[in-house]
C-alpha positions as CSV (number, residue, x, y, z in Angstrom):
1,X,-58.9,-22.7,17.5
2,X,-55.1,-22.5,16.9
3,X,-53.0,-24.9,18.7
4,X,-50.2,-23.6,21.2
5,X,-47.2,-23.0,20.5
6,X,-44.9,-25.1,22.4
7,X,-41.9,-23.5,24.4
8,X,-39.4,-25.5,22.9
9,X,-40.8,-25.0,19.5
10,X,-40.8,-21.0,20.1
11,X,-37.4,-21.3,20.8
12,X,-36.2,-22.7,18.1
13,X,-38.1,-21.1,15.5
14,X,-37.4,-17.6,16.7
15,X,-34.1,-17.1,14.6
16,X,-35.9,-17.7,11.2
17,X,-36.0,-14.3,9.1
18,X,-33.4,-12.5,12.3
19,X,-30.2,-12.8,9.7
20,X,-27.3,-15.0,9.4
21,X,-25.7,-13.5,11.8
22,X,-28.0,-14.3,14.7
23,X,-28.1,-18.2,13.3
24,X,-24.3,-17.8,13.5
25,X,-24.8,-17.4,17.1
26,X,-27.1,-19.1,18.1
27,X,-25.7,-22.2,16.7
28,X,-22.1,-21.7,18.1
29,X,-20.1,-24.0,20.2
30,X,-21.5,-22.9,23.5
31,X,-19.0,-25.5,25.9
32,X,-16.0,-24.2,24.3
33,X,-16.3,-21.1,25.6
34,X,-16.9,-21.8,29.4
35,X,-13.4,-22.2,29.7
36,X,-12.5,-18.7,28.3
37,X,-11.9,-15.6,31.0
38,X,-11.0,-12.3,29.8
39,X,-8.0,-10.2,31.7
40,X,-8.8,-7.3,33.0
41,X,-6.8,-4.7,31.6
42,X,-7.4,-0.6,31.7
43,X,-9.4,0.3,29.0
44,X,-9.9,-2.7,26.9
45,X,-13.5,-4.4,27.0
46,X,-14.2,-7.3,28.7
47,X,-17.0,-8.5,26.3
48,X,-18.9,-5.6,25.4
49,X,-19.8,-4.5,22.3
50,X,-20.3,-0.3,21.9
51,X,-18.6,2.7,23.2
52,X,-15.7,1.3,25.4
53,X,-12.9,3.4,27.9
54,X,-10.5,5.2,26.2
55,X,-7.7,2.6,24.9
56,X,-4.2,2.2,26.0
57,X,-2.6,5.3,24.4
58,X,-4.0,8.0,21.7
59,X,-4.9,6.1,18.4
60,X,-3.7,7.3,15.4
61,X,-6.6,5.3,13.8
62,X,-10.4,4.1,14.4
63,X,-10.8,1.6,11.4
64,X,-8.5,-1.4,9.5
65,X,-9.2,-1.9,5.6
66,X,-7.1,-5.2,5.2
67,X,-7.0,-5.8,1.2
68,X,-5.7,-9.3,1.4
69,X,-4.4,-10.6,-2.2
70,X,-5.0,-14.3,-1.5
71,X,-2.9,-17.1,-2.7
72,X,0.5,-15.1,-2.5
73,X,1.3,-11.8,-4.7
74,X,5.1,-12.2,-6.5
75,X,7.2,-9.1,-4.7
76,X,9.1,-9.2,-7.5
77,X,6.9,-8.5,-10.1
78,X,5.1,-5.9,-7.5
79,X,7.4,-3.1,-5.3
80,X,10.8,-5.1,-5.1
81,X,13.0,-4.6,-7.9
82,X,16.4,-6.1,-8.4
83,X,18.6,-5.7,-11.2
84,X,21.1,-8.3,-10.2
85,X,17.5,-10.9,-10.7
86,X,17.9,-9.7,-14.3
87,X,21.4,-10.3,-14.9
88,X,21.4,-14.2,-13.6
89,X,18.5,-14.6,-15.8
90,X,18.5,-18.5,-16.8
91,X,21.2,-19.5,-14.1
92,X,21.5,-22.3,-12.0
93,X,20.4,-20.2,-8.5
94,X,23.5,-19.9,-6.1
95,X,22.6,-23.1,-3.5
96,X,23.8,-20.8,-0.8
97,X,20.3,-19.4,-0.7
98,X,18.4,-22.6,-1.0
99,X,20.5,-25.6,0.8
100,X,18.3,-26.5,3.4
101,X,15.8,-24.5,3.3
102,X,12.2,-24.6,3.2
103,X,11.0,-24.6,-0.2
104,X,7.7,-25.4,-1.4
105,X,6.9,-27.7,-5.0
106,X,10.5,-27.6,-6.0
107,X,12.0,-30.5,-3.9
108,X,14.7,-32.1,-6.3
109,X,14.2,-29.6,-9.4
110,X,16.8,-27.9,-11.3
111,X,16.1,-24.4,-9.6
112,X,17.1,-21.8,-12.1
113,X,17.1,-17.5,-11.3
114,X,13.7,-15.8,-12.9
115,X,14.2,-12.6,-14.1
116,X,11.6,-9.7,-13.4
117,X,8.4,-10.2,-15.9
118,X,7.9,-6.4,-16.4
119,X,9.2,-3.6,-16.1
120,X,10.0,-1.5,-13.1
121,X,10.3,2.2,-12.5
122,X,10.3,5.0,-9.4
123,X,7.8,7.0,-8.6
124,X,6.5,9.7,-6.0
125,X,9.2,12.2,-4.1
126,X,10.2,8.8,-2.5
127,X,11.3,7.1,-5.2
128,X,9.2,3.8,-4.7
129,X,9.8,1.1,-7.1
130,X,6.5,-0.3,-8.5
131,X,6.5,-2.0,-11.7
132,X,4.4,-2.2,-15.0
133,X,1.7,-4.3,-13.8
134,X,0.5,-1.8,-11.4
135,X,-0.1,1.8,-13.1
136,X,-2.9,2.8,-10.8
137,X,-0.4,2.5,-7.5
138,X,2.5,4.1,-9.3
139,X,-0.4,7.6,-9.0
140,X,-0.7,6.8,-5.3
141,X,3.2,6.1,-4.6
142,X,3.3,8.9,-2.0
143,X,0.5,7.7,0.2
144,X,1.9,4.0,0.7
145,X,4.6,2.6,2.5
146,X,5.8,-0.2,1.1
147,X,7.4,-2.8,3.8
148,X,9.8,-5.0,1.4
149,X,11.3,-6.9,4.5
150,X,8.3,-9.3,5.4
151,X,8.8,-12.6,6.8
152,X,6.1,-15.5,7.8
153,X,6.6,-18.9,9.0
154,X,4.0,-21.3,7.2
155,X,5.3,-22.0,3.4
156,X,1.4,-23.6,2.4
157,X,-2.0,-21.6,1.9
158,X,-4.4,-23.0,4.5
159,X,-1.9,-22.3,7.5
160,X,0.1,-19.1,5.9
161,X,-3.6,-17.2,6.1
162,X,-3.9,-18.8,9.5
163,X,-1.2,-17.7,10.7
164,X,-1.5,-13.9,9.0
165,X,-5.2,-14.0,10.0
166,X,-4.3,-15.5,14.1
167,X,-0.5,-14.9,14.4
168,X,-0.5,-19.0,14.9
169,X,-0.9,-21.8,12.3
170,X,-2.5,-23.5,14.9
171,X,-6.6,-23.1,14.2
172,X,-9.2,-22.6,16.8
173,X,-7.7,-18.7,17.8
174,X,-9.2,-15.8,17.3
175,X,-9.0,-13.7,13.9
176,X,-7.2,-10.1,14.2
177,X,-10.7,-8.6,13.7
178,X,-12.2,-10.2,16.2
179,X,-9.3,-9.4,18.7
180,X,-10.1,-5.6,17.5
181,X,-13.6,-5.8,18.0
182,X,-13.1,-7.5,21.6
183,X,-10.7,-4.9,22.4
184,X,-12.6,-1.5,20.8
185,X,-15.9,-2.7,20.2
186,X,-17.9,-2.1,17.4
187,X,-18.4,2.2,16.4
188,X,-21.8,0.8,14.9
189,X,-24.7,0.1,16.4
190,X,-26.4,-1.2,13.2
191,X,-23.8,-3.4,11.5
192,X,-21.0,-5.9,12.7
193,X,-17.8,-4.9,13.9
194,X,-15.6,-6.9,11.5
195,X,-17.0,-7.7,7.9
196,X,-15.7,-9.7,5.3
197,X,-16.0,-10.4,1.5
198,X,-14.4,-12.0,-1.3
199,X,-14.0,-11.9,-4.9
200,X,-12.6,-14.2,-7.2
201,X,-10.5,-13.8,-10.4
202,X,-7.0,-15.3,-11.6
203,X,-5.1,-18.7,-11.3
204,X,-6.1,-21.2,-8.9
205,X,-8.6,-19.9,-6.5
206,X,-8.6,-21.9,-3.6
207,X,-11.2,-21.2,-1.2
208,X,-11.1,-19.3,1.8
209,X,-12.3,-21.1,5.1
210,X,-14.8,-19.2,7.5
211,X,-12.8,-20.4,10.1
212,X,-10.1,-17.4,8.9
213,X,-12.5,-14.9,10.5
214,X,-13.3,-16.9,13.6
215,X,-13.4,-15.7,17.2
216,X,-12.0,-18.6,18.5
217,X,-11.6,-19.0,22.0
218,X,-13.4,-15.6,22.4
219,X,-17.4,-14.9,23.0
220,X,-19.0,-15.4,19.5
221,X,-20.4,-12.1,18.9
222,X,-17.0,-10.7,17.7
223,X,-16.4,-13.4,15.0
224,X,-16.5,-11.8,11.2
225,X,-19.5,-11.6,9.2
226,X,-19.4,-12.4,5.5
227,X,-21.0,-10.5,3.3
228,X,-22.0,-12.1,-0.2
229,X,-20.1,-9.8,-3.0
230,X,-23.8,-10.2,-5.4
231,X,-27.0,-10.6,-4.2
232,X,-28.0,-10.2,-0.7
233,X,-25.2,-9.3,1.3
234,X,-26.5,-11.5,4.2
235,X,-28.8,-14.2,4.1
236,X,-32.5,-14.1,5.2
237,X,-32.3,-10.2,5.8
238,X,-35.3,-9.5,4.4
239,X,-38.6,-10.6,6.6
240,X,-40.6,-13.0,4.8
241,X,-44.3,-12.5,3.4
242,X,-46.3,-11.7,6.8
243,X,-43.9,-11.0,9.1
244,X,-44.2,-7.6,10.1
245,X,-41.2,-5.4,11.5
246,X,-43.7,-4.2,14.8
247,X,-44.2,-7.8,15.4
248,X,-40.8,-8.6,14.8
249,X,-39.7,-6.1,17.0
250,X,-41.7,-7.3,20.0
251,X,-40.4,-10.9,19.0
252,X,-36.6,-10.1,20.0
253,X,-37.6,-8.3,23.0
254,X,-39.5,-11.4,24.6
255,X,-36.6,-13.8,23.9
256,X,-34.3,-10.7,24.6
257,X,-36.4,-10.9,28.4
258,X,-35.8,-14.9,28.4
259,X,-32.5,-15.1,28.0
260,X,-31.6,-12.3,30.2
261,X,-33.8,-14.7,32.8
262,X,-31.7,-17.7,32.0
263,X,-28.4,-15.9,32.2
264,X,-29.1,-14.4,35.8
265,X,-28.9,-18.4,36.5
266,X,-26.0,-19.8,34.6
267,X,-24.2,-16.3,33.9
268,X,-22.8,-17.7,30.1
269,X,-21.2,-15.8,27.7
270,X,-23.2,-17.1,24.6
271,X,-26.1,-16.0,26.1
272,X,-25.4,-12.2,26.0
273,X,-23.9,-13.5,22.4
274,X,-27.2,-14.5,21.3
275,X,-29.0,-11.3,22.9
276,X,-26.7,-8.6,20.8
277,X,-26.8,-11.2,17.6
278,X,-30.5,-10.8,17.6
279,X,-31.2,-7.4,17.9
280,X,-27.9,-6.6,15.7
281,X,-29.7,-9.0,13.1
282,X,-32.7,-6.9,13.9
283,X,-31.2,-3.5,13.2
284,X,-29.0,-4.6,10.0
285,X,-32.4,-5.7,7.8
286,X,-32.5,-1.7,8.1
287,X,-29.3,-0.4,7.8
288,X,-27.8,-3.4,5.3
289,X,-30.3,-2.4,2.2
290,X,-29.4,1.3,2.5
291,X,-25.3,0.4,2.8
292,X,-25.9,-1.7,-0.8
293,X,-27.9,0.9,-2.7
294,X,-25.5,3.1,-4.4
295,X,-27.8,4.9,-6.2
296,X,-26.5,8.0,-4.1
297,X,-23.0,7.4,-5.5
298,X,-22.1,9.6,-8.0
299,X,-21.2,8.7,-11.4
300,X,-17.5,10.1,-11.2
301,X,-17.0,8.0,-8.1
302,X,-18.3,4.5,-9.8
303,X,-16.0,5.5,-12.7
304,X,-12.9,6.3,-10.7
305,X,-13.2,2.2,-9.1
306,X,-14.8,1.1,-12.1
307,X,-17.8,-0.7,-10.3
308,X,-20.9,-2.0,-11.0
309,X,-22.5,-1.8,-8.4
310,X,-23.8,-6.0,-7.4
311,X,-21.5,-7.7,-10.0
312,X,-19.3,-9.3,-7.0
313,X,-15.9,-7.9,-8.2
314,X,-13.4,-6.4,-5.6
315,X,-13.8,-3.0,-7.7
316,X,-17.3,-3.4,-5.6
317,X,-16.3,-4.4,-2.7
318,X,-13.7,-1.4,-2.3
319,X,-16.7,0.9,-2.9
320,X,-18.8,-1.3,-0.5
321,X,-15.7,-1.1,2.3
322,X,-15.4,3.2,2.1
323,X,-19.2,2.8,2.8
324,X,-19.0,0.7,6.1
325,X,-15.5,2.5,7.0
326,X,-18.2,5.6,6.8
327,X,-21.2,3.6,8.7
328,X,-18.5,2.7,11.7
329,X,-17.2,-0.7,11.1
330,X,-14.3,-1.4,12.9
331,X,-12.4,-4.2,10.5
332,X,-13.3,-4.8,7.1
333,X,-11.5,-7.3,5.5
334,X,-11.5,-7.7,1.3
335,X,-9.9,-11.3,0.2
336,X,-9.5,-11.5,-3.7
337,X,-8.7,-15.0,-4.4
338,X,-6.7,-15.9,-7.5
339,X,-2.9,-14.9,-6.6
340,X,-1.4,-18.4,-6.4
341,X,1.1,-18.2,-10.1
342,X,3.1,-21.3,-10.0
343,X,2.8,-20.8,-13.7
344,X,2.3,-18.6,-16.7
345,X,2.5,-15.5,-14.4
346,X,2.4,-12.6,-16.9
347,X,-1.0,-14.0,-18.5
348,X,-2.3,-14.3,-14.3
349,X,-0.7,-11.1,-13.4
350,X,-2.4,-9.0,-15.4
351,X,-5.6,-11.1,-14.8
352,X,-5.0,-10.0,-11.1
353,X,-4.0,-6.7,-11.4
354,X,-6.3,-5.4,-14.1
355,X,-9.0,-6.5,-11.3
356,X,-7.4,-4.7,-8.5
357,X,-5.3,-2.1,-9.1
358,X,-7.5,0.8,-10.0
359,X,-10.1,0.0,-7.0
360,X,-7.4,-0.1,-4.9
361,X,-6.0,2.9,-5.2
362,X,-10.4,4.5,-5.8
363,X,-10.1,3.5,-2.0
364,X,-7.1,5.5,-0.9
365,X,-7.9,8.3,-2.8
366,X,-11.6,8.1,-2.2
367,X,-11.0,8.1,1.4
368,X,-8.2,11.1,1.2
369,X,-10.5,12.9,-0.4
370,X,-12.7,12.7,2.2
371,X,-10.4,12.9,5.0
372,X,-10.7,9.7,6.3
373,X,-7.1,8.5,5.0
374,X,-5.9,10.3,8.8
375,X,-7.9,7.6,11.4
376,X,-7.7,4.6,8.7
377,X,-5.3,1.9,8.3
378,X,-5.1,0.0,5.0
379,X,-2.8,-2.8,4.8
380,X,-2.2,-4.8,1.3
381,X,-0.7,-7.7,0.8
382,X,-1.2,-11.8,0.5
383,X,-0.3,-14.8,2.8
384,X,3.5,-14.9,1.8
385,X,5.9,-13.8,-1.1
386,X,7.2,-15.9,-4.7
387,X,10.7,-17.3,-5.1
388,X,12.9,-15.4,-7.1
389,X,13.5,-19.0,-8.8
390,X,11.6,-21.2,-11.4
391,X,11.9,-25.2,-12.6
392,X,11.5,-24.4,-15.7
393,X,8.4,-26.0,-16.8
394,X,5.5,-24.4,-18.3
395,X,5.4,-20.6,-18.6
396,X,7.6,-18.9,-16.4
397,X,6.1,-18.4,-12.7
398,X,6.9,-18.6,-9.5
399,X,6.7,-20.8,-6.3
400,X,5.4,-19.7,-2.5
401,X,8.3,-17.8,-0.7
402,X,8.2,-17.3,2.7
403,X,12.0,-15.8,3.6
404,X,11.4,-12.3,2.5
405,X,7.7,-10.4,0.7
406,X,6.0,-6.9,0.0
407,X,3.3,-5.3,2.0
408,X,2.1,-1.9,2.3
409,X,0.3,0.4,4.8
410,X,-1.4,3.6,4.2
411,X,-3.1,6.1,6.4
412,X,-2.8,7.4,9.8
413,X,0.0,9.1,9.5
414,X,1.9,6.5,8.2
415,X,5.3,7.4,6.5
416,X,5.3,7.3,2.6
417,X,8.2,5.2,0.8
418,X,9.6,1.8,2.3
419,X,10.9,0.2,5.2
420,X,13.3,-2.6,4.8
421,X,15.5,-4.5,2.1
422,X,15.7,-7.9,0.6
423,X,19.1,-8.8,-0.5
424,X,20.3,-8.8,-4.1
425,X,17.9,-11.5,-5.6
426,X,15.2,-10.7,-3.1
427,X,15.2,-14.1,-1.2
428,X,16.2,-13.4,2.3
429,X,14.7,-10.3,3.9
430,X,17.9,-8.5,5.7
431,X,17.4,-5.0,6.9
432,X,14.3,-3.8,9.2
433,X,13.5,-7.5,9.0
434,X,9.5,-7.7,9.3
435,X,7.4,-10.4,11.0
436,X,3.9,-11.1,10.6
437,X,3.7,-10.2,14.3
438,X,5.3,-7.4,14.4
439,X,2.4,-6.0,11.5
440,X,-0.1,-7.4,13.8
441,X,2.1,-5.2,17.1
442,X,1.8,-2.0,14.5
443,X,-1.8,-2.8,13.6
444,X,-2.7,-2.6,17.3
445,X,-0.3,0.2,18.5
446,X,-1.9,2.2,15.9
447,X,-5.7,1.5,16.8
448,X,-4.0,2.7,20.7
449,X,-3.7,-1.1,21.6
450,X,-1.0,-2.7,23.8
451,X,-0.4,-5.6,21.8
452,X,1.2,-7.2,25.3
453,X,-2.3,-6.1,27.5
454,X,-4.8,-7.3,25.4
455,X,-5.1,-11.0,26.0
456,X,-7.7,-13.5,27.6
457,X,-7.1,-16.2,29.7
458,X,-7.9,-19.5,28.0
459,X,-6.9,-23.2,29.4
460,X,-4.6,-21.4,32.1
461,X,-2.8,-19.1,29.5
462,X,-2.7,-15.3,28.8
463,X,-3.3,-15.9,24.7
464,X,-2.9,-12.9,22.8
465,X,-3.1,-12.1,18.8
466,X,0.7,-11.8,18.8
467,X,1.8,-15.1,21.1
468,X,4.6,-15.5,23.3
469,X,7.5,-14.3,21.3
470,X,8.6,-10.9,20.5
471,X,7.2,-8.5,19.0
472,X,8.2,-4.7,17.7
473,X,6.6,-1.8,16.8
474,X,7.6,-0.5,13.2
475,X,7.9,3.0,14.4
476,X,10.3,3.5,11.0
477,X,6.8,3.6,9.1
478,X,5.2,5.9,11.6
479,X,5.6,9.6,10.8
């Protein structure tokens, strides 16, 4: 005779085989969340996950592609060339840029001007400057817009992608996907809302903490999803020996019917959290081995990324991203980790580059071809900028920079060239001046998002992705 099965058991075996995405849930911190209320607000979702009222405005755009070059791309090896750099090769820099400023690892060096490391040239009816390094973006200069103007306020790693990722340094806030996916909901019914995935290849790559893709204060169920680069994209996705998808299936719908019962009690957030996690986890063991296989990708199209298919590389895991953006995924996020050249920078540059650049611009003109360029936004760039200075130790690199770095948009409309200037050595950003929240402002205006109205109360304040302070709308970049 087989024993019973006690309740609590049940329960707690239940998730085993449903995806990590439903242990995600189910595990999350349930009491920090009782404090969170959403505002109301016209349109925007109060916690629902699907089609949703019409946003604030017409979008230009339905998905974000955020190609994030971790550890801190050099601008000036990149899109912003300055001759004058050149010139005061070797030189003492001026102190009028540097007194009393915030500079990271060079505190009491002799700080002498670095030249460019390559070469630089125009390209595209706009003229963009994009050096040497990059010869796949120079092919795609008229369908990016580089902004050369940016400015952030955390000089280190951990809290610059904090505070690119959440608009604050402060952790525990929700990631810009996760406000998107709160906002718009998720165009999929069979994978997450906001994915992410990394690869790995240059100097120094620190990691990248989970907490980067965090829904913070917000319900649970809008919190990134990282998929692994090789292997299974998501752990446990596959039933194990015996367990049977019917079965399965009639699994989720009685805990499905038991925490619906609970909730009619207690009325908590995580609750409907842990109902959409498990029958999301249900639905992706289907849809997640058919978004992998790329056996239905041409050979022309592998070629033109240069991927191979499972080998982890971002090359990959642009192919993998045009295939969500195609499936409905809402933000798909690609970190590649190995930007941080304090040293030897040539040697790391084209380590970074020759990794990147083609598959980079495979995914603009992959998704041009298609005509999905129109209602997608791609945004490149790292955490912050190098200094147009080096100590002169080692091979010649460069130092974290946070007064003035590259970016660029593409899609939806968005106007080829660039938008802003850094003065003559590129260390202070001085025209069309560029904060991190007024990308994240842009970013949402462009999705047909408010960046003012969509906030949630949480501890007696209105908290939104881009704080307290102002922000613009770079309608110079906007055709």
């Amino acid at each position: 005779m087989t024993d019973p099965i006690r309740r609590r058991t049940f329960l707690s075996q239940t998730g085993i085989g449903f995806g990590s995405l439903a242990a995600a849930s189910l595990w999350a911190d349930e009491q920090r969340k009782h404090d969170v209320q959403p505002k109301s607000q016209p349109g925007l979702a109060s916690g629902v996950v699907g089609p949703l009222a019409p946003p604030h405005f017409p979008a230009r755009v339905r998905r974000v592609i955020f190609l994030y070059m971790a550890g801190g791309p050099s601008h000036l090896e990149t899109f912003d060339y300055k001759p004058t750099l050149d010139r005061l090769d070797g030189q003492p820099m001026p102190t009028s840029f540097t007194e009393n400023q915030p500079i990271a690892q060079l505190q009491g060096q002799t700080l002498k001007v670095q030249g460019h490391l390559t070469k630089f040239a125009q390209y595209g009816e706009s003229g963009t400057w994009i050096s040497d390094f990059l010869p796949f973006h120079q092919q795609i200069a008229d369908k990016i817009c580089v902004i050369k103007s940016m400015v952030t306020e955390q000089i280190n790693h951990d809290p610059a992608h904090t505070f690119m990722n959440t608009g604050t340094a402060i952790s525990g806030r929700p990631a810009m996907g996760s406000w998107i996916t709160y906002g718009l909901g998720s165009e999929s019914d069979s994978l997450p809302g906001f994915v992410v995935m990394t690869s790995v290849g240059g100097r120094n790559p620190q990691p990248i903490a989970a907490r980067q893709w965090s829904a913070g204060f917000i319900p649970s169920r809008f919190q990134g999803v990282e998929f692994s680069s090789s292997g299974d994209p998501v752990n446990y996705v596959s039933n194990p020996p015996g367990v049977e998808r019917v079965l399965q299936s009639k699994l989720i719908e009685t805990v499905r019917s038991l925490d619906e019962h609970r909730n009619r009690w207690i009325d908590d957030p995580e609750i409907a959290t842990r109902i959409s996690a498990y029958e999301l986890a249900f639905k992706m063991q289907a849809s997640i081995p058919d978004l992998v296989d790329m056996s239905d990708e041409p050979q022309h199209i592998l070629k033109m990324y240069g991927a191979k298919p499972g080998d982890g590389s971002f090359a990959s895991n642009c192919l993998l991203a045009r295939r969500m953006a195609e499936r409905g995924v809402r933000f798909i996020q690609l970190y590649h980790r190995g930007w941080d050249h304090h040293g030897d920078l040539v040697r790391y540059m084209n380590t970074c580059c020759g990794l990147t650049d083609q598959p980079t611009a495979a995914l603009v003109n992959d998704l041009s071809q298609r005509g999905m360029l129109d209602d997608t936004l791609i945004i490149w760039g790292g955490e912050f900028g190098r200094t147009p200075m080096f100590q002169g130790k080692g091979g010649p690199g460069r130092d974290h920079h946070i007064k003035g770095f590259s970016m660029w948009l593409a899609g939806g409309g968005i106007r080829p060239g660039y938008y802003g200037e850094t003065d003559e050595l590129g260390y202070n950003s001085v025209h069309n001046i560029t904060h991190v929240r007024d990308l994240h402002a842009t970013m949402l205006h462009m999705l047909g998002i408010d960046h003012q109205r969509l906030s949630v109360k949480y501890q007696g304040l209105n908290m939104r992705l881009t704080g307290v302070e102002p922000a613009k709308i770079l309608t110079g970049v906007l055709a």
